[in-house]
Every structure is written in C-alpha cells, then in structure tokens.
GUMIZA-591874 format. One record per residue (C-alpha): residue in one letter; x, y, z. Coordinates in pm, whole numbers, plus 50000, padded with zeros to 5 digits. Layout:
BEGIN
aXYZ
...
***
This chain:
BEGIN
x500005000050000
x501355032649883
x502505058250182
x500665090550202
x502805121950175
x501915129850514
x503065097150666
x506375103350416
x507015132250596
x506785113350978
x509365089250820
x511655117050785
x510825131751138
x511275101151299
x514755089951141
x517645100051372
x520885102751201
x521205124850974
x522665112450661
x519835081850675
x517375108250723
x518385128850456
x518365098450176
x515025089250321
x513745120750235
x515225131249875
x513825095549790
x510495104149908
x510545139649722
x511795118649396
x508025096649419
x506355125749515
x507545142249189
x507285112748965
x503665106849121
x502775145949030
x504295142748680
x502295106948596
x505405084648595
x504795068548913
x502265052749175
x499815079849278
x500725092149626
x497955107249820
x498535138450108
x497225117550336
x496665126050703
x499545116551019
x500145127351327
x503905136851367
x506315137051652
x506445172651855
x509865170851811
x512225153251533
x514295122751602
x518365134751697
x521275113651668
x523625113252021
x525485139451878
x525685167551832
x525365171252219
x522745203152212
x522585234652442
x521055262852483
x522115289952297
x524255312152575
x526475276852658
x527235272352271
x531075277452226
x531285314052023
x532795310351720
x536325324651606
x536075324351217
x539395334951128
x541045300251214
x540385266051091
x538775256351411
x536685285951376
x535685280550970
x535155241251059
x532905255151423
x530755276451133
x529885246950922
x529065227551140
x526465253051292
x525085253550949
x524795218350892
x522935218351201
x520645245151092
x520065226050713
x519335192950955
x516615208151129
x514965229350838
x514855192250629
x512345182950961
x510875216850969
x509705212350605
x508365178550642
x506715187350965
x504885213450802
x503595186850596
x502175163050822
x501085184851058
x498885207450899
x498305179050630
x494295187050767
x494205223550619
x492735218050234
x495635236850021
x496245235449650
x498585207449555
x501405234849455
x501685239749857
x502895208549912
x504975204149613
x506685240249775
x507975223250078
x508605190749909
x511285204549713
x512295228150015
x512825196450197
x514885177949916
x517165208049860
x517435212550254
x518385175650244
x521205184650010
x522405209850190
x523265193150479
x525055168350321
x527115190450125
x527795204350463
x529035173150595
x531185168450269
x532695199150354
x533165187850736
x534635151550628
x537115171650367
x538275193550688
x538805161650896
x535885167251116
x532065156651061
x528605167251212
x528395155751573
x531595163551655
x530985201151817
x528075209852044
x524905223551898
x522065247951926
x519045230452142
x516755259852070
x516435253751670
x512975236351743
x511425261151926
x509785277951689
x508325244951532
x506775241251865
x505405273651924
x503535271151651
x502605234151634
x498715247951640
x499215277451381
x499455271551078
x500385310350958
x502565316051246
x504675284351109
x504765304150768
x505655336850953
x508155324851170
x509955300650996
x510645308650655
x509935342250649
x511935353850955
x514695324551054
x515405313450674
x514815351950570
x517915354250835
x519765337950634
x519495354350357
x520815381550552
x524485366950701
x524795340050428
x527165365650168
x529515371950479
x529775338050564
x531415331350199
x533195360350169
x535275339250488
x535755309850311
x536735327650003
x539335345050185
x540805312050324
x540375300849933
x538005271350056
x536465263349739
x534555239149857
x532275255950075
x532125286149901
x530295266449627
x528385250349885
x527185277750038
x526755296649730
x524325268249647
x522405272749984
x522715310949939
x520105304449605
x517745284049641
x517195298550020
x516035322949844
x512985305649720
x512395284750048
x511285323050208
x509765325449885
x507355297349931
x506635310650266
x506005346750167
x503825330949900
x501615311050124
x501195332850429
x499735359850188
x497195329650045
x496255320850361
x495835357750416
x493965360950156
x491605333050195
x490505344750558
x490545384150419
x493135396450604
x495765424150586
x499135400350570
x501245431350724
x499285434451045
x498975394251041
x502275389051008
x503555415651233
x500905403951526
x502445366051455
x506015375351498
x505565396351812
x503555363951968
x506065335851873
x509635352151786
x512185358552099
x513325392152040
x513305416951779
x514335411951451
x517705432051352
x519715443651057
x521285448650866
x518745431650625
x519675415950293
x516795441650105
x516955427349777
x517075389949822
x514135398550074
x512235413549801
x513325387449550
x511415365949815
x508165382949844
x509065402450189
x508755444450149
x510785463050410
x507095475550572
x507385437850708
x510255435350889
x511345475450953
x508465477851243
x509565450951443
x513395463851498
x513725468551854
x514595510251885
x518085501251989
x518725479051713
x517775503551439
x520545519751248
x520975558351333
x519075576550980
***
C-alpha cells in the first residue's frame, strides 16, 4: 500500500541520524515528483500525526544557545565551528519542512503547497550533506561540536498555527539567512575554501525561494480568511519570535522573496535600528 505524503514526511521526522534521514527524504521527494508528473504510483497527502519534536542522533550534544562555544572564524577551528552550525541549521529545516507537511496535512491547500515544501525539503536535504562533505574534507564531521538546542522552538510554538509556522519560519529564521549567508562566503573565500564557498553559494540560492514559498503562502492564507498580511504577520512575529528582529537586512534577496521592508522595519527593537 502506497505511503501518504503525510506519513512520508513522519518517516523523515522520525529517522535520527542524519545522513539516513536525509536519503530517506530526497527519495520520498523523487516519488512525490514522479507521482505529480504521471510516471509513478499515485501518492495521496494523506493525514499523520507527527512527533512534537524530530528524532536526533547522540550527537551533536545540544545546548542552549548562551552555553554554545562562540565562534572564532578566522582560524580553521573557527571556519570548521561555522559549518558545522550550518549543517545543524540545514538538519533541522529538512524536519521543519516535512513537519509542516504532516502536521497541517488537515488544512485543504492547493497541491502546489505541498509540492513548495517538498522540494524545500529535498534541497534542505542536500544541503546538509554538502555540509558534511565539507566537514569530512576538513577532517571533522557533524556531531563532533556541540549544537544549538533551541532550533525547534519555533516548530513548537507554533505546532497549532498554521500562519505563524509560515511567519516564523521561513519568512523570519530562513529570511535570516538570507541576511548573514554573503559574509559567511566572503570567509571561506578568503581562506580560498572552494569547497564551501560553492556550497554555500548553492544554499545562498535556492534559500532564496524556500522564504519565497513562505512569503507566497502566508499571503494565500491571508487572503483566503481576508486579512491584511502586514498586520497578520507583524501580530504573529511579536507572539512567537524571541526578540526583535535586527539588521542589517539583505533588502533585495528579501524582496526577490516576496518580503517588502514595511514587514520587517516595524519590528526592529529602537536600539537595534541603524541611526538615519
């Protein structure tokens, strides 16, 4: 019996390590893509119920943010220390994708919505594991440094709404990294890794369209329940985000994405905000 997409999607979240987890879900984005072009078995959305929070491997060992060794980017240890922060980062946005699947799975959407996070999920997967290429070619790998253990938070916040997922996630922590991604490859460009500058060159476009996606189907949603998205979004962010959000922001990969400056200007804490 074929799998629905939304029981796909607690596969992933309920794999642990992270390069199993990974294959498991670029081959479930491969069916669901051959199912939606005709060339394979039909593969339903489906309903599932999925974990509140993601199998881990042992390591990384995770802590909260203020206990997480700060990172010196000018030496190796310090370049090696920054991929492996974003590997962890791509690891947990392949399970926030597929969560968003299965969990609000319920919510009649067009088919295009889940096609969105299915590919946002595959490239995520690829991601991290071009991050632990780049780990394994430095003689290290993910697990070996301690970890964020406040990535999920925001997945549980809004495990009950479905347009403060879309706010939060996408469209303020990946619209982050739009923001910090171009200085993180001017460093390895300077150290003439060539490696992860073309990995994180790759991230640095196709994040792009993940906040895309979310801009894309906030304002739906928006739409559907005739509301003003600005005010929506603003209210959403001040309920489930820790802290103001703060520039510099990357404008114009923001606005390739579907997010205007009246979006994320107003919620700059006054001391945060660049002197005019």
């Amino acid at each position: 019996m074929t799998q629905s997409l939304a029981e796909c999607a607690v596969e992933v979240l309920t794999t642990a390590d992270g390069r199993r987890k990974t294959a498991i879900s670029r081959a479930h984005a491969a069916a669901w893509r051959a199912s939606r072009a005709g060339d394979g078995p039909e593969i339903p959305v489906g309903t599932a119920s999925p974990p509140l929070h993601p199998a881990r491997p042992d390591r990384p060992e995770l802590l909260s943010p203020r206990d997480v060794p700060k990172r010196k980017p000018g030496s190796e240890a310090g370049r090696i220390a920054l991929l492996h922060a974003v590997a962890h980062i791509e690891l947990n946005a392949v399970d926030l994708h597929w969560d968003i699947i299965a969990r609000f799975s319920h919510v009649p959407m067009p088919m295009g919505f889940f096609d969105d996070w299915v590919k946002s999920a595959d490239e995520e997967s690829k991601h991290f594991n071009l991050m632990c290429d780049c780990l394994e070619e430095m003689g290290s790998h993910y697990g070996a440094l301690p970890a964020h253990a406040g990535m999920w938070r925001a997945a549980e916040d809004t495990a009950e709404d479905f347009m403060g997922r879309l706010a939060v996630v996408p469209m303020v922590l990946e619209a982050r990294g739009l923001d910090v991604t171009p200085g993180m490859i001017e460093i390895f460009r300077k150290a003439n890794a060539t490696s992860a500058v073309a990995a994180l060159e790759t991230i640095y476009a196709e994040e792009v369209h993940h906040v895309a996606y979310g801009s894309k189907w906030f304002h739906f949603l928006c739409g559907r329940e005739n509301k003003d998205p600005t005010e929506v979004f603003h209210a959403l962010v001040r309920q489930y985000f820790h802290g103001g959000l703060k520039p510099p922001f990357n404008e114009e990969k923001r606005a390739e994405a579907g997010i205007p400056p009246d979006f994320y200007w107003p919620l700059v804490h006054e001391k945060d905000a660049q002197p005019a």
